[in-house]
C-alpha positions in Angstrom: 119.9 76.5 161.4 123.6 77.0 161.7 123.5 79.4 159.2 121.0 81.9 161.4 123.4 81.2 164.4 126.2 82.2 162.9 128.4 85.0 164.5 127.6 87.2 161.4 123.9 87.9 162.3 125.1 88.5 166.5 124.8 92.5 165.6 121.4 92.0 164.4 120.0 89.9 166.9 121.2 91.7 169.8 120.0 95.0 168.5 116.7 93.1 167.6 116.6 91.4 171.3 117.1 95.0 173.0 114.6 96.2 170.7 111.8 93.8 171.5 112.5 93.3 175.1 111.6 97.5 175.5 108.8 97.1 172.9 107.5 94.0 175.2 107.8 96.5 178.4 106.0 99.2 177.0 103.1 97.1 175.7 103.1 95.7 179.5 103.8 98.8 182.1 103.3 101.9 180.1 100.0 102.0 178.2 101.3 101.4 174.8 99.1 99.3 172.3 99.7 98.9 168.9 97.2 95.5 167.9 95.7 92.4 169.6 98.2 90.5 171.1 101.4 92.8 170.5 102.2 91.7 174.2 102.2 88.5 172.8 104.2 89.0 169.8 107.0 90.4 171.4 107.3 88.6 173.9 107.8 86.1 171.6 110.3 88.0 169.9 112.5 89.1 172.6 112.4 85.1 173.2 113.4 83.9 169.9 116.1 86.8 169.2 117.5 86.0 172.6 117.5 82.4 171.7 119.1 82.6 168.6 122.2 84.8 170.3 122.3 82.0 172.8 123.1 79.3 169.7 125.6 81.7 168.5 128.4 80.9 170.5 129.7 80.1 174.1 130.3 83.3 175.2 127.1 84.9 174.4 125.1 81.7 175.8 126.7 82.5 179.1 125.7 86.3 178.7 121.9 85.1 178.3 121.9 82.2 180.6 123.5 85.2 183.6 121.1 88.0 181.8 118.1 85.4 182.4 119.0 84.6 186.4 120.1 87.9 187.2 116.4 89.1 186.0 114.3 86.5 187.5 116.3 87.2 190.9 115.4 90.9 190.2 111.7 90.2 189.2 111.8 91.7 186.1 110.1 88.3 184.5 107.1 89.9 185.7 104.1 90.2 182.9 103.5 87.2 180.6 104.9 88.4 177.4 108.5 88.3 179.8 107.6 84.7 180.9 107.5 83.6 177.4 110.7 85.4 176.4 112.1 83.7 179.5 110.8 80.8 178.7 111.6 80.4 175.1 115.2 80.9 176.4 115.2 78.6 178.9 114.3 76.1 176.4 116.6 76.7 173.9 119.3 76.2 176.5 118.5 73.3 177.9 117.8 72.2 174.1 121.4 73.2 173.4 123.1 72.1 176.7 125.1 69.6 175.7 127.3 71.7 173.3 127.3 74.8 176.8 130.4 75.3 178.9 130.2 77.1 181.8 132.8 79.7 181.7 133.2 80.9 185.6 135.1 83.8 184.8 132.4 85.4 182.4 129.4 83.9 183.7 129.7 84.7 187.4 131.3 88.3 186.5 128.2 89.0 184.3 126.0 87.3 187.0 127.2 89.1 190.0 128.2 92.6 189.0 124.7 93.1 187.0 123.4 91.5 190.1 124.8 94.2 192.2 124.3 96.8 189.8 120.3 96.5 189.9 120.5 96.1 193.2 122.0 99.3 193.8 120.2 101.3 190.7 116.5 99.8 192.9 118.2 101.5 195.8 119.1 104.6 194.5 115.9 105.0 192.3 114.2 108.1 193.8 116.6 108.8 196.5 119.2 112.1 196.8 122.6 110.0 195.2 125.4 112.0 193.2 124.1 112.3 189.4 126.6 111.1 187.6 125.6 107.2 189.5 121.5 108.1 188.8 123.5 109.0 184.7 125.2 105.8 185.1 122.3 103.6 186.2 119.6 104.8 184.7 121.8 104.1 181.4 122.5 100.8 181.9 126.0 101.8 181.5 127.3 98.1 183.6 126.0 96.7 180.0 129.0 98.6 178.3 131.6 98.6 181.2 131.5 95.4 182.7 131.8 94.0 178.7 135.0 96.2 178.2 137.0 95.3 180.9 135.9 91.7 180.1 137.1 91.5 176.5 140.0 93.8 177.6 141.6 91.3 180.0 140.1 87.8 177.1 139.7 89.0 174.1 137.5 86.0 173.3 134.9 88.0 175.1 134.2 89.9 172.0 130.7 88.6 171.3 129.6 89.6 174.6 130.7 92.8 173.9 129.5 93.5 170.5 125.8 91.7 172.1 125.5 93.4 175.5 126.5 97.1 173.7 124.0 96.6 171.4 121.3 95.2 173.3 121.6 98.3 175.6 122.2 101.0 173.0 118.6 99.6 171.0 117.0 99.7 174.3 117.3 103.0 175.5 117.0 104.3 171.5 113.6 102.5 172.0 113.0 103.8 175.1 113.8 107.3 174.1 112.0 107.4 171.0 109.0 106.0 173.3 109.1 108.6 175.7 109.0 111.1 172.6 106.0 110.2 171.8 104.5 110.2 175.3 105.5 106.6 176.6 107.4 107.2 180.0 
């Protein structure tokens, strides 16, 4: 096990993670079906691919235990293939809890500013706002930013860097290869 948690693999697991998690959406809320159960599956994916970045260091676990809170606050643990990727990571945290510290700094800045970011993007979704902030939250561009400045003023912030950029930039390459092919 502590070879597949190894900081090595973080590239591929986040990009994997950002993957599923869109996949899992697009089974759920925009009529995409590829077999029986592909809910299932990737739920179940998005689960074990954000699990295994949350074994792969303290940093990123406190990226996935904010990411998790900050989306259940939200309500975007809201079909059951999300509730078992939830799930899944819940459990590997509390599996792995005694090796977690809680890094204030990184935890609460992830926690609060993604907090207020979605906040805002749910506001601003479908009203009259400048369109460089509908460009910058319908990007997800607080998963790059906040990340920068973070490993900018630690550089031990790295991991959340290299996890958060790529878990966004797989996303919306899902997402836009989705809505190619007719999946808004």
């Amino acid at each position: 096990m502590e070879l597949l948690t190894s900081v090595q693999f973080l590239p591929l697991y986040a990009v994997l993670f950002g993957t599923s998690m869109k996949i899992a959406d697009l089974l759920d809320e925009h009529g995409m079906c590829w077999f029986r159960e592909d809910k299932i599956v990737f739920g179940i994916l998005w689960g074990v691919f954000g699990s295994l970045i949350l074994l792969s260091g303290n940093a990123v676990a406190n990226l996935m235990i904010a990411l998790l809170i900050h989306w259940i606050l939200r309500f975007r643990i809201d079909y059951l293939n999300h509730g078992i990727a939830a799930t899944l990571i819940l459990l590997t945290f509390v599996y792995n809890l005694s090796s977690f510290l809680l890094d204030n700094t990184l935890f609460l800045t992830i926690f609060i500013v993604y907090t207020f970011h979605g906040l805002l993007n749910d506001i601003a979704d479908g009203k009259k706002v400048n369109r460089f902030w509908v460009k910058y939250f319908s990007l997800n561009s607080h998963y790059l930013t906040v990340p920068i400045i973070l490993t900018l003023i630690n550089y031990v912030y790295w991991p959340v860097l290299v996890v958060s950029s790529l878990h966004v930039i797989s996303y919306e390459a899902t997402k836009y290869i989705a809505a190619r092919h007719g999946y808004n």
